[in-house]
C-alpha positions in Angstrom: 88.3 -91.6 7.5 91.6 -90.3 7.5 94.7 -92.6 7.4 97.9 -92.3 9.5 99.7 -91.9 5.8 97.4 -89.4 5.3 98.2 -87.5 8.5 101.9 -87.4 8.3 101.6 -86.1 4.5 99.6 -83.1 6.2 101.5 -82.5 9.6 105.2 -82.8 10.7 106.2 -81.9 14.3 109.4 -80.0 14.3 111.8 -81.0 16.8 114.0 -78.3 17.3 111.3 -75.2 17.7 108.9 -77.9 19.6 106.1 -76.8 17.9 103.8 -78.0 15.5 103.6 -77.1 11.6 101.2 -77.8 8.9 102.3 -79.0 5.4 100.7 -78.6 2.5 101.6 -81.2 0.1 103.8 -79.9 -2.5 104.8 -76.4 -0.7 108.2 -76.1 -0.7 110.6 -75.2 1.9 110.9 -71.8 0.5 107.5 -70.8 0.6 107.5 -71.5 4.5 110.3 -69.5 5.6 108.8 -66.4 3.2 105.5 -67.0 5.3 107.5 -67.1 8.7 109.4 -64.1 7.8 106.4 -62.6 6.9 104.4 -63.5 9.9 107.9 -62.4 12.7 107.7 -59.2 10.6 104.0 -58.4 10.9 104.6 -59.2 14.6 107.3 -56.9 15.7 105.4 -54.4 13.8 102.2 -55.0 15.9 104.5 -55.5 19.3 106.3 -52.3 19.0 102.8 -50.1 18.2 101.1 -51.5 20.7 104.5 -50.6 23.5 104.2 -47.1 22.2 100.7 -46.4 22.5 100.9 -47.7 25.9 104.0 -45.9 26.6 102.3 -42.5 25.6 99.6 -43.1 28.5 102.5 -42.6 31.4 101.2 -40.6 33.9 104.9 -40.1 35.5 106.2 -38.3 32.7 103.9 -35.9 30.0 106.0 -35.0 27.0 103.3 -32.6 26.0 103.1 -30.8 29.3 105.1 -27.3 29.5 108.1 -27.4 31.1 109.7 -26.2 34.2 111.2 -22.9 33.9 110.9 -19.0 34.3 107.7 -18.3 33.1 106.6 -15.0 30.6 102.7 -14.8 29.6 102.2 -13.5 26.4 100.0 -10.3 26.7 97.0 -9.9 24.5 96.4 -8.2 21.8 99.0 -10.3 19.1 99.0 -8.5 16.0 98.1 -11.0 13.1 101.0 -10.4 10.3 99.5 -12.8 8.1 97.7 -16.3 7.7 98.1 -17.7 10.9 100.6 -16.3 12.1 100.5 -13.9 15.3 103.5 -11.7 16.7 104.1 -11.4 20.7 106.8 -8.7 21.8 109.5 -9.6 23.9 112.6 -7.4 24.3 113.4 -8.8 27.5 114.4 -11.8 25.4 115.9 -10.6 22.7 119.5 -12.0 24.0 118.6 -15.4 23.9 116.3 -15.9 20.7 117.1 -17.1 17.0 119.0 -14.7 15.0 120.4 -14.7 11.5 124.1 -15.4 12.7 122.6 -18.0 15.1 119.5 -19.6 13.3 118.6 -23.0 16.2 119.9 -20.2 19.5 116.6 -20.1 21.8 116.1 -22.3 24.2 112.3 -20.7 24.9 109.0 -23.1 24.5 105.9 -22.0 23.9 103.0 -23.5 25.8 99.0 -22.9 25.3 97.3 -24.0 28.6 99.8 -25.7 29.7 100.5 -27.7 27.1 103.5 -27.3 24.7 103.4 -26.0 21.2 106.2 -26.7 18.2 108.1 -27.0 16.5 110.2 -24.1 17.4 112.7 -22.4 15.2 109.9 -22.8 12.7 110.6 -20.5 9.7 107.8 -17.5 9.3 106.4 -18.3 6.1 105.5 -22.1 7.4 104.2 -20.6 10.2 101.8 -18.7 7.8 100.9 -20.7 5.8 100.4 -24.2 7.9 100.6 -22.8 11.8 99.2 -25.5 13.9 101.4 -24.2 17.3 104.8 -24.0 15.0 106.5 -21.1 16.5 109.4 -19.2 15.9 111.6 -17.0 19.0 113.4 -14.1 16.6 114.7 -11.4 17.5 112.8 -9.5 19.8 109.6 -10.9 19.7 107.9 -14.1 19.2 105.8 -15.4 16.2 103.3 -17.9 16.8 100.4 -19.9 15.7 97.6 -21.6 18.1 97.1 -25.5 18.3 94.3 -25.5 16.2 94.7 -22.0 14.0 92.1 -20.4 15.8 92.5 -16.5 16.5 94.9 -16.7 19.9 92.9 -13.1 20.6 89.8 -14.6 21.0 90.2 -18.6 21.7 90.5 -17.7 25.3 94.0 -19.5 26.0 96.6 -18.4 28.0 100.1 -18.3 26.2 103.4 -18.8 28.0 106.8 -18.6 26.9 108.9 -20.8 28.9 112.8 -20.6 29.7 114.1 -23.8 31.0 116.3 -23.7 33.7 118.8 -25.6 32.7 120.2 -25.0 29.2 119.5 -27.6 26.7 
C-alpha cells in the first residue's frame, strides 16, 4: 500500500499551469523543461502538418489547376531534342517569352489536362536530364517535359500554354 509520503514524493500539482505533473524522484528541474520543450516542439510540428495537408484538400481554390487565361494548345508532333525534353513552336509568342537579356520575362504556364506543370524558366539541360513537367518559354518556342516523362506524342494529353490575364 502506498503512503501519502509516498504520493507527494511521486506527484506535485502545479498551481499556476493547473495541471498535473509527475516527478520522478531525483529528476531535476532541468530535465523537465528539456522534455516540455521537447514535447511543445514535437507538437507544433505535428499541428502545422496536419493544417497543411488539410489545407491542400480545399475545393474552393486548386493550386494545381491551370489558370485562367488566353488559351494556345500545343499541336502535336513535338520534336524530342534530347532526354526528355520536347520543343513546341510558338512565334506568336515570341514577344513575351524568356530571352537572354530577360532570363524570368514570360508570364506563360504550361498545363497537361488541365493541370499545371513547372517550374517554368527551367534551364534546358535540367529539363533533359530530370523533366518531370519543368518547362522553359524561350524564344520562339517552348521546351517542355510531361508530368511523368512519358512521350507527350503518344501519352494522349492535351498541352496548353496559358497567358494569364492579368500580368503577374
Amino acid at each position: 500500500m502506498t503512503t501519502v509520503t509516498e504520493i507527494r514524493s511521486i506527484s506535485l500539482f502545479c498551481a499556476t499551469s493547473s495541471s498535473f505533473i509527475i516527478i520522478f524522484p531525483g529528476a531535476k528541474l532541468a530535465v523537465y523543461k528539456i522534455v516540455g520543450g521537447i514535447a511543445v516542439l514535437l507538437t507544433s510540428f505535428w499541428g502545422t502538418l496536419f493544417m497543411l495537408d488539410t489545407s491542400a484538400d480545399n475545393p474552393i481554390t486548386d493550386p494545381s489547376a491551370c489558370p485562367e487565361g488566353q488559351k494556345i494548345a500545343l499541336t502535336r508532333p513535338f520534336p524530342v531534342l534530347e532526354g526528355h525534353a520536347y520543343k513546341a513552336a510558338l512565334p506568336s509568342l515570341a514577344n513575351l517569352s524568356d530571352s537572354n537579356a530577360k532570363l524570368f520575362y514570360s508570364p506563360a504556364s504550361l498545363c497537361e489536362d488541365n493541370e499545371i506543370l513547372g517550374p517554368p524558366h527551367t534551364f534546358h539541360a535540367e529539363i533533359v536530364k530530370t523533366g518531370f513537367g519543368r518547362f522553359s518559354h524561350f524564344g520562339d518556342s517552348v521546351i517542355f517535359s510531361s508530368s511523368d516523362n512519358s512521350d507527350p506524342n503518344s501519352n494522349g494529353r492535351q498541352y496548353v500554354i496559358v497567358i494569364p490575364s492579368k500580368r503577374r
